[in-house]
C-alpha positions as CSV (number, residue, x, y, z in Angstrom):
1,X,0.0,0.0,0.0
2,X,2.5,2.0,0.8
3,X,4.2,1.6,-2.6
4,X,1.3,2.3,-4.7
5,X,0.8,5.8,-2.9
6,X,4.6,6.4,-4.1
7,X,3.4,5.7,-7.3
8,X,0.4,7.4,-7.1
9,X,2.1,10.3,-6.2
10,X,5.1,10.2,-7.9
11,X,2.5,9.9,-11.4
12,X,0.6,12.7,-9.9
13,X,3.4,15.0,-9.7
14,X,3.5,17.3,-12.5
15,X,7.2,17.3,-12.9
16,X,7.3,13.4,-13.1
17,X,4.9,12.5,-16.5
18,X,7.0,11.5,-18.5
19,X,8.7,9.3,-16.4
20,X,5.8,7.5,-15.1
21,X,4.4,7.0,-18.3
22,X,8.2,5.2,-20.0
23,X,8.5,3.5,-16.5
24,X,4.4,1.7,-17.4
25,X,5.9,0.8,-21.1
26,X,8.9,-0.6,-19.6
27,X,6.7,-2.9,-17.0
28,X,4.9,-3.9,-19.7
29,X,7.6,-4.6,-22.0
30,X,8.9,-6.9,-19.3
31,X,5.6,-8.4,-18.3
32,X,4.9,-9.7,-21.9
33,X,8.4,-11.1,-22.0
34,X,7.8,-12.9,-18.8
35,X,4.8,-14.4,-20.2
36,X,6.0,-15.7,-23.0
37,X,8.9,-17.2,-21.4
38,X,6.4,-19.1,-19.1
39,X,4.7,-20.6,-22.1
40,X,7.6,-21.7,-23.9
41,X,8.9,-23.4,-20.4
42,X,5.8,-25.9,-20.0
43,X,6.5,-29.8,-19.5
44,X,6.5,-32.0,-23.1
45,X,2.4,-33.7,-23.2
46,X,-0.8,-32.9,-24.5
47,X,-0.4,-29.4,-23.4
48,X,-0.9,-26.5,-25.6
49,X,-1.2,-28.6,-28.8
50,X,-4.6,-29.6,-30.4
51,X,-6.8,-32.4,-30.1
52,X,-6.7,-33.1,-34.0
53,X,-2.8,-33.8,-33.8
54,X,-1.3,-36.8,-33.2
55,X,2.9,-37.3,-32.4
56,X,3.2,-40.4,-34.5
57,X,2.5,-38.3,-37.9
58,X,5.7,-36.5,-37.3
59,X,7.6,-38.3,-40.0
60,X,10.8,-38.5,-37.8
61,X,8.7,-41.5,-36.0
62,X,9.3,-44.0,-38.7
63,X,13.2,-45.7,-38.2
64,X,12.6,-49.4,-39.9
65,X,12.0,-47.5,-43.3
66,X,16.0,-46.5,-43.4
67,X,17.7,-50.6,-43.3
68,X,14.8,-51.7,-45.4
69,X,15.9,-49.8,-48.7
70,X,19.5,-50.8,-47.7
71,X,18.3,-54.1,-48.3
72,X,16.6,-53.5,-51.4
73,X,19.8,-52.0,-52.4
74,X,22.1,-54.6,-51.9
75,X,19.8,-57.0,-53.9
76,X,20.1,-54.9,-56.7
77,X,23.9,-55.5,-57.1
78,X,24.4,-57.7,-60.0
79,X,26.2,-60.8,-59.5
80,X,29.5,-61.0,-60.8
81,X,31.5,-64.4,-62.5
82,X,34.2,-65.9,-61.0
83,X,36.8,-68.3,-62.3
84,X,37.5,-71.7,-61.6
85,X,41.4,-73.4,-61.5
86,X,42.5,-76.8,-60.8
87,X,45.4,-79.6,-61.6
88,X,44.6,-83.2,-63.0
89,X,47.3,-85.5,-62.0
90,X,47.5,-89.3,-62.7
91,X,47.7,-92.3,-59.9
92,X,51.2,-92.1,-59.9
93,X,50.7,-88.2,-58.8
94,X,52.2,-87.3,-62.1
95,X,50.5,-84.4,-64.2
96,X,47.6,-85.7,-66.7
97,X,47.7,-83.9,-69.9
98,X,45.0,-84.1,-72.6
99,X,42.0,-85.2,-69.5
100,X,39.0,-83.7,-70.9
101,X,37.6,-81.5,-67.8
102,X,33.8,-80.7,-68.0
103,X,31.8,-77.9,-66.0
104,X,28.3,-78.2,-65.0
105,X,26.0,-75.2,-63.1
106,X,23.2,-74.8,-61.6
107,X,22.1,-73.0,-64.8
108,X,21.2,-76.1,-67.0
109,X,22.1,-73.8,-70.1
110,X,25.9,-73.2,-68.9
111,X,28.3,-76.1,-69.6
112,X,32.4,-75.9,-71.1
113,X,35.1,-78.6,-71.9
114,X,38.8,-77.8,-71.7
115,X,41.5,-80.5,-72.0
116,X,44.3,-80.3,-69.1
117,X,47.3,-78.4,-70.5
118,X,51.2,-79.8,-70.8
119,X,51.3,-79.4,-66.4
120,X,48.2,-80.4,-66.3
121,X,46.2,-77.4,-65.4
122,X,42.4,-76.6,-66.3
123,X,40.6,-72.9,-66.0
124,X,37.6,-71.3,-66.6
125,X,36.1,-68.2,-67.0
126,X,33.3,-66.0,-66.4
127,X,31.4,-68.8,-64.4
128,X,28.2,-67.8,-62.7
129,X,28.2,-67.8,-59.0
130,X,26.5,-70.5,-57.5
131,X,27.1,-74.4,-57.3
132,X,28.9,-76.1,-60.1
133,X,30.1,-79.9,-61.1
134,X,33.8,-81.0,-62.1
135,X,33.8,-84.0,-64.3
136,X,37.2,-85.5,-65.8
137,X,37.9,-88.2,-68.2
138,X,40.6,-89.5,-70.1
139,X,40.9,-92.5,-72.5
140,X,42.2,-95.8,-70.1
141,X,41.6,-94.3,-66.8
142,X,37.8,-93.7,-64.7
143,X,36.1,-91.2,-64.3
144,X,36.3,-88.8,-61.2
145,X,34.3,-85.8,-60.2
146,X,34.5,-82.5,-57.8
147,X,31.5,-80.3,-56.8
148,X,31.7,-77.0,-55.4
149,X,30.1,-73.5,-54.8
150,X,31.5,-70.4,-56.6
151,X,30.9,-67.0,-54.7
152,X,30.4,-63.9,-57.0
153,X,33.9,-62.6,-58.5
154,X,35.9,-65.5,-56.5
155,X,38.3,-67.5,-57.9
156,X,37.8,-71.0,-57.0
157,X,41.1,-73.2,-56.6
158,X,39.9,-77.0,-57.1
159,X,42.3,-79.3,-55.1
160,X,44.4,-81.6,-57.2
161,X,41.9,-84.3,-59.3
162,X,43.5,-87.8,-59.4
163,X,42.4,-90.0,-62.1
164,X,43.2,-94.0,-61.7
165,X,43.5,-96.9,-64.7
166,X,40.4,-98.5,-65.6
167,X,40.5,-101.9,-64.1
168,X,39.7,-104.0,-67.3
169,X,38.2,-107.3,-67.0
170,X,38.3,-109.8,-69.0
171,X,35.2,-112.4,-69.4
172,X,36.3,-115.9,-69.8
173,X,32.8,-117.8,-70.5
174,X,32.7,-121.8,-70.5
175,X,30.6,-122.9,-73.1
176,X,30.1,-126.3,-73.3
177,X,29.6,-128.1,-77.1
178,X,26.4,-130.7,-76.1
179,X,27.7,-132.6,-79.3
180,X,31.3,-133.0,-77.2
181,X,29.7,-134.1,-74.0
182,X,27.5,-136.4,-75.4
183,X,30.4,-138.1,-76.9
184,X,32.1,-138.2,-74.0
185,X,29.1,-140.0,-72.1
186,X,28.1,-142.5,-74.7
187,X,31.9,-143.6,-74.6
188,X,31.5,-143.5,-71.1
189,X,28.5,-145.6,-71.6
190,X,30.1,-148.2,-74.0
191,X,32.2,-148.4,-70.6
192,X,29.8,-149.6,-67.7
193,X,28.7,-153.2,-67.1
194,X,27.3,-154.9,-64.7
195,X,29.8,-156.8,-62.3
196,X,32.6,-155.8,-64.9
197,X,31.2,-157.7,-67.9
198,X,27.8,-157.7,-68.6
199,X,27.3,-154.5,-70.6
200,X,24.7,-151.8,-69.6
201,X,25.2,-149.4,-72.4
202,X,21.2,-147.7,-72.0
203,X,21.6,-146.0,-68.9
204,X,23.2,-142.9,-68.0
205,X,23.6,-141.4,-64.6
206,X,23.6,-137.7,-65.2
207,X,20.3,-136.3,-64.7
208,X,20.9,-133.5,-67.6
209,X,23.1,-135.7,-69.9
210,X,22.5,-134.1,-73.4
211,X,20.5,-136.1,-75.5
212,X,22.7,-137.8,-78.5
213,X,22.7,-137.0,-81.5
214,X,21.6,-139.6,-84.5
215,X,25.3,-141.0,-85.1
216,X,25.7,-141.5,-81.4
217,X,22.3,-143.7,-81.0
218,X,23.6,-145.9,-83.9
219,X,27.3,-146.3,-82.7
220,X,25.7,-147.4,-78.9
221,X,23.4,-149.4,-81.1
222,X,25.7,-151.3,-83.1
223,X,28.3,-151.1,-79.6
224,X,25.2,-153.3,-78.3
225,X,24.9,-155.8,-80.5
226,X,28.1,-156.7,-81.4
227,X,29.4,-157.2,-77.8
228,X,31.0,-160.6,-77.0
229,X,28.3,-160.5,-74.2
230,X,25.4,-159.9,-76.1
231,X,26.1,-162.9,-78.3
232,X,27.1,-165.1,-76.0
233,X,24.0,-164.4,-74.2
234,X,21.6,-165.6,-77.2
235,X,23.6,-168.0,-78.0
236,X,23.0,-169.1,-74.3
237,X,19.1,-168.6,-75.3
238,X,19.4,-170.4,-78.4
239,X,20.6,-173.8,-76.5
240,X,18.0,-173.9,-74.0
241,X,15.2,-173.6,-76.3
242,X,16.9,-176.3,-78.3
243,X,17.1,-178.7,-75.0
244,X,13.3,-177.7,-74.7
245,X,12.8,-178.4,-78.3
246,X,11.0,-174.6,-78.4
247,X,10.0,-173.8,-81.6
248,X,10.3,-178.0,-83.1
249,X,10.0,-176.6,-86.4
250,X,13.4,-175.6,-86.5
251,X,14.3,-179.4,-85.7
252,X,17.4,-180.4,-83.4
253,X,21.2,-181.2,-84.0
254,X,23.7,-178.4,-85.5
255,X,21.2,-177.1,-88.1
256,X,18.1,-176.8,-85.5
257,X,20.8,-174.8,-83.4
258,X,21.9,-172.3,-85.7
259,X,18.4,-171.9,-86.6
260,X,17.2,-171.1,-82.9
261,X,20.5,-168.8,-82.8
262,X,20.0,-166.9,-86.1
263,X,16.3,-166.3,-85.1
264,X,17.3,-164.6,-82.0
265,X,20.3,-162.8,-82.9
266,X,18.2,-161.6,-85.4
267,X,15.1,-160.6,-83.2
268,X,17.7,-159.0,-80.5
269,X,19.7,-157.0,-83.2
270,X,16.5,-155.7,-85.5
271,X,14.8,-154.6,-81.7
272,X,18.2,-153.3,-80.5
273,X,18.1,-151.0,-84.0
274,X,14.1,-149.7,-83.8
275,X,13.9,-148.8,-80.9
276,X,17.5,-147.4,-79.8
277,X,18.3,-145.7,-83.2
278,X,16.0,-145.9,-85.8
279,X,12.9,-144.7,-83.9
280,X,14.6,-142.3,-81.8
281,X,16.3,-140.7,-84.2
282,X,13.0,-139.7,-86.2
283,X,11.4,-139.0,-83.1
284,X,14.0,-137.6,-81.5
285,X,13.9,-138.9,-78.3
286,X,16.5,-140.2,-75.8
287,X,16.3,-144.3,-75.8
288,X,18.2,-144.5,-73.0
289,X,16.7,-144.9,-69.4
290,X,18.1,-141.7,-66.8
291,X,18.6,-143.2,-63.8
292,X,16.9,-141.2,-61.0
293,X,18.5,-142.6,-57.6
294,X,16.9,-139.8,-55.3
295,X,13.3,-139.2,-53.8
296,X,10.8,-141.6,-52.4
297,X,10.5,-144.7,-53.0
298,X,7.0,-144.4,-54.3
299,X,7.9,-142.0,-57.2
300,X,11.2,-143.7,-58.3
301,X,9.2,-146.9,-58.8
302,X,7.1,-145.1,-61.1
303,X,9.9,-143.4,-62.5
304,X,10.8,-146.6,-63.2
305,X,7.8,-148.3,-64.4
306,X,6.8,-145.8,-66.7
307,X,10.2,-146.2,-68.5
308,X,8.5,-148.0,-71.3
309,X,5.9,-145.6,-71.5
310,X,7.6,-142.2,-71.3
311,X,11.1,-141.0,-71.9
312,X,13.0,-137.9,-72.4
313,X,13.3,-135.6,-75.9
314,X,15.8,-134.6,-77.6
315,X,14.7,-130.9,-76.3
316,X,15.0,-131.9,-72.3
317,X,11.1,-132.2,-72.2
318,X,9.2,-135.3,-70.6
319,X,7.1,-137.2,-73.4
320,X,5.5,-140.1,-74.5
321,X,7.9,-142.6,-75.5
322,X,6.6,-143.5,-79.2
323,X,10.4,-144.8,-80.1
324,X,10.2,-147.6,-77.8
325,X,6.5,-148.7,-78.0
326,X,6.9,-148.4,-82.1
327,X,10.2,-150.5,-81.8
328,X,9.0,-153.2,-79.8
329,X,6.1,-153.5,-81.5
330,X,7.6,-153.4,-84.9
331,X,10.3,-155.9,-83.6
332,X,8.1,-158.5,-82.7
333,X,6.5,-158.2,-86.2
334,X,9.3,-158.6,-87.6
335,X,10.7,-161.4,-85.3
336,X,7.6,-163.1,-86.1
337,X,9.4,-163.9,-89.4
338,X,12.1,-165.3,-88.1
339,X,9.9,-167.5,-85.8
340,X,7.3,-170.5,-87.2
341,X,4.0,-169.3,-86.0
342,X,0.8,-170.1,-87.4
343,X,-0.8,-166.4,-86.1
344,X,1.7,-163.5,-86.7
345,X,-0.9,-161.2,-85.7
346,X,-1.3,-162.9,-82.3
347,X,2.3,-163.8,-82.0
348,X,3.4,-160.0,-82.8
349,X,0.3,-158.6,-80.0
350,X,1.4,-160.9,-77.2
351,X,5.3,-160.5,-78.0
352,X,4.4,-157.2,-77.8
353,X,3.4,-156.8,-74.7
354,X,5.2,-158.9,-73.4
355,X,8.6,-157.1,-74.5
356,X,7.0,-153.8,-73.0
357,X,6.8,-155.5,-69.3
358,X,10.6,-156.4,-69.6
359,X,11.0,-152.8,-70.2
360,X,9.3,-151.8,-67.1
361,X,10.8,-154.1,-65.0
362,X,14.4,-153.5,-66.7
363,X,13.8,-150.0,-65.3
364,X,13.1,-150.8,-61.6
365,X,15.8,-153.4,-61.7
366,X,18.5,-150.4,-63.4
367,X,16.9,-148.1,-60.7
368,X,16.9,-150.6,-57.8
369,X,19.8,-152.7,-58.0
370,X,21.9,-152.3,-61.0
371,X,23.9,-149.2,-60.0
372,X,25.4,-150.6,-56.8
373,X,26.8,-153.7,-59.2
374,X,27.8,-151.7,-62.5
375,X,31.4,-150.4,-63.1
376,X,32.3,-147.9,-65.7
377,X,35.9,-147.2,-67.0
378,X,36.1,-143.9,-67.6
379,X,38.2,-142.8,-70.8
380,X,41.4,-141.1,-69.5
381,X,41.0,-137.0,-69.1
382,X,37.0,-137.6,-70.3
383,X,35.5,-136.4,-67.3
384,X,36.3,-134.2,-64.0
385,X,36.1,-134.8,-60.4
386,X,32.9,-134.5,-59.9
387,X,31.8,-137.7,-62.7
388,X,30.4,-134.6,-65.3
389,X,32.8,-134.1,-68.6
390,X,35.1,-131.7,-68.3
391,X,34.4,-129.3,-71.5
392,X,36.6,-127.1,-73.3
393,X,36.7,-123.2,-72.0
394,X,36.3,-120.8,-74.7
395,X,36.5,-117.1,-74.4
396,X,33.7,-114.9,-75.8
């Protein structure tokens, strides 16, 4: 109170105007500056700034948008070829010159062929980055290969390719000639008899024996009816039917004899004939009987039986046997010639038959009890250890 009378006074003074009215500009001066300087002092917020504005629209906000484009700009740098070096050496480590080297990428349109140089170096040029195949080759020696991954602009040092010698190898094929081995066994089989003497040329104990071929069923033919054995045998025959005056039309003494013999040797050689070569070799079937010597009992009986019935082809294959039921047959036709009957037709039916039991039971008895008692002389260097011939190797 006491200041504003001052004032008042001081204003009210006539001599003092002037200065009362510059000393009211000069608070005012400083009152305005005091207010601004309040309003430019207020705390960071909401304060002062209007509703409508919003701090995240200030584009100073927005930091990611700066690495992204730094991205975007390193993917727009092109990528730039490199170059790929290596050394082909051989397996001795010496260099390989003249190896054709062959590049592969990952772009299916790239691919280049050098040869290795005179110290055995390969390059190549503007390759595009990215994973690439090494392939070499060379005439004699195998083939080797190298994968790697070239960076953009790097030059790609391939460690040392060795390439080795082909390992050749040489085939050597046995082929067996079926015409040799069947010689071999039907010489094998002009070799076994029975106790060492009786001959037993019409078996053979290889279950996959080739079958012969025409000039082989003749030769074990004619082998068979020319043996010592075989004639002594009908001779043999021949003398008992003359002590049982069989067949009286052919009377007794030296003449009845040689009657009785000539009708027999006759009878065993035309059979012999038709049905081991004649018959069989227009057939082409096997006349001899394949000894079976394994399984049951049961089905080597009727392996046995059915000898006379059935027989092997010339092509492997089970069949009827039509050579031996034509030859005995035709044989006792045609020994009914030799024989004085009053019925050939009877006589041939009945010989017939009876000749194709003898068959049968000639099989179980070469199945059951033959092979324990027949010997075989095997021709020297004919066959191997194991009984089979020993063919001839020939390379193919």
């Amino acid at each position: 109170m006491r200041g504003r009378e001052i004032i008042d006074t001081a204003i009210g003074h006539p001599s003092t105007g002037r200065w009362s009215r510059l000393l009211r500009i000069t608070l005012v001066v400083l009152a305005g500056g005091a207010i601004a300087n309040g309003q430019n002092s207020l705390p960071d917020g909401n304060v002062g700034i209007p509703p409508q504005t919003s701090i995240q629209s200030s584009p100073s906000s927005d930091p990611p948008a700066a690495p992204q484009k730094t991205q975007e700009d390193a993917a727009k740098v092109p990528a730039v070829p490199g170059r790929i070096m290596g050394t082909v050496l051989d397996q001795t480590g010496s260099v390989a010159v003249g190896a054709l080297v062959r590049l592969t990428s990952e772009d299916p349109s790239f691919s280049r062929e050098v040869e290795s140089g005179d110290n055995g170096q390969f390059s190549f040029s503007n390759v595009p980055p990215g994973a690439f195949k090494l392939s070499v080759t060379a005439s004699g020696f195998t083939q080797q290969g190298f994968s790697g991954e070239l960076a953009s602009g790097q030059t790609y040092l391939v460690p040392p390719i060795a390439i080795s010698i082909e390992t050749v190898v040489t085939n050597v094929k046995v082929v067996v000639d079926p015409v040799e081995v069947a010689t071999i066994q039907e010489k094998e089989a002009e070799q076994q008899r029975v106790f060492g003497f009786i001959p037993n040329f019409y078996v053979t104990y290889h279950p996959d024996a080739p079958p012969l071929t025409t000039k082989l069923k003749f030769r074990l033919a004619w082998k068979s009816s020319i043996d010592p054995i075989t004639i002594v045998g009908v001779a043999f025959l021949a003398g008992l039917e003359q002590a049982g005056d069989q067949y009286s039309e052919f009377g007794q003494g030296a003449l009845g004899y040689g009657k009785r013999f000539g009708a027999g040797y006759a009878d065993v050689f035309a059979s012999t004939f038709l049905s081991g070569a004649i018959f069989p070799s227009l057939l082409k079937q096997d006349p001899r009987y394949f000894y079976q010597g394994t399984g049951t009992t049961r089905s080597r009986i009727l392996h046995a039986v059915g000898n006379s019935v059935t027989c092997k082809g010339d092509n492997g294959r089970s069949q009827i046997n039509y050579s031996n039921i034509a030859g005995i047959f035709a044989g006792a036709a045609l020994s009914s010639t030799f024989y004085p009957t009053k019925n050939p037709g009877m006589f041939t039916v009945s010989n017939g038959f009876i000749r194709m039991g003898e068959s049968s039971l000639a099989g179980v008895v070469q199945e059951f009890v033959l092979r324990r008692f027949t010997k075989t002389k095997q021709p020297v260097n004919s066959l191997n250890d194991t009984g089979d011939p020993a063919p001839s190797p020939k390379k193919q």
